[in-house]
N, C-alpha and C positions, 0 to 999 in steps of 0.2 A: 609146111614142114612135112606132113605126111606125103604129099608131092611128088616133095624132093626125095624122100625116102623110097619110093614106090620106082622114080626113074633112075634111080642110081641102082636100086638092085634089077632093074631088066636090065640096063647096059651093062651090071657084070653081069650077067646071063648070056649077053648078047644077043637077048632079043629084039623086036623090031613092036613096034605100040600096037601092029596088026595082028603078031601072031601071039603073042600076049595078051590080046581083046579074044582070041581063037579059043583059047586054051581055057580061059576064064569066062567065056563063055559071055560075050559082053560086046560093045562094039569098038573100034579103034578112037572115032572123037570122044568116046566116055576115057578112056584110061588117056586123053591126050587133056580132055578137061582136067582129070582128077592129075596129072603133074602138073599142070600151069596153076592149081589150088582154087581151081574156081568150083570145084561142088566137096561138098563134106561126106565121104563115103561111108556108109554102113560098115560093122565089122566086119560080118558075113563077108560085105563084098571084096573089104582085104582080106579077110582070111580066102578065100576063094583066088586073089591075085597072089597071096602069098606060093599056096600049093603050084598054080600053074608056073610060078619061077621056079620052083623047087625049095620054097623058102617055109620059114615058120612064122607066122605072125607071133610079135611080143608087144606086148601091151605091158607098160610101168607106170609107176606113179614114182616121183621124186619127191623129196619132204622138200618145205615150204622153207625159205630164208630168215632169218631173224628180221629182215629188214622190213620183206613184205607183209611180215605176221603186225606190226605194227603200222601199216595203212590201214586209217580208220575205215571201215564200212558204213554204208549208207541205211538207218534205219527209216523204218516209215514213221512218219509222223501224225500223230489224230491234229484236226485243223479246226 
């Protein structure tokens, strides 16, 4: 999801994954890993890709559904 979120806003930017790895200070297979979702990026390093689009990094938290709050969790058990 972050990804997606990350190539969507450099295509409106209309940047290119090189010159966006430039700006951000990083290399082009990293920010091409971090949209295909194969590594989990530090904030820093979004917030760091956010500035080079000209963007602001937001970070939310969503409240939880009625439905999920009622899947049981898994305690440990003494044996």
């Amino acid at each position: 999801m972050v990804g997606s979120a990350v190539r969507a806003a450099r295509l409106r930017s209309g940047v290119s994954q090189a010159e966006l790895a430039r700006r951000a200070k990083t290399s082009q297979p990293s920010i091409a890993r971090l949209e295909k979702g194969q590594v989990s990026p530090t904030v820093i390093s979004l917030d760091r890709i956010a500035r080079a689009l000209g963007a602001e990094l937001i970070i939310d938290f969503e409240p939880v559904s009625d439905e999920t709050k009622k899947t049981p969790t898994m305690e440990p058990r003494a044996i």
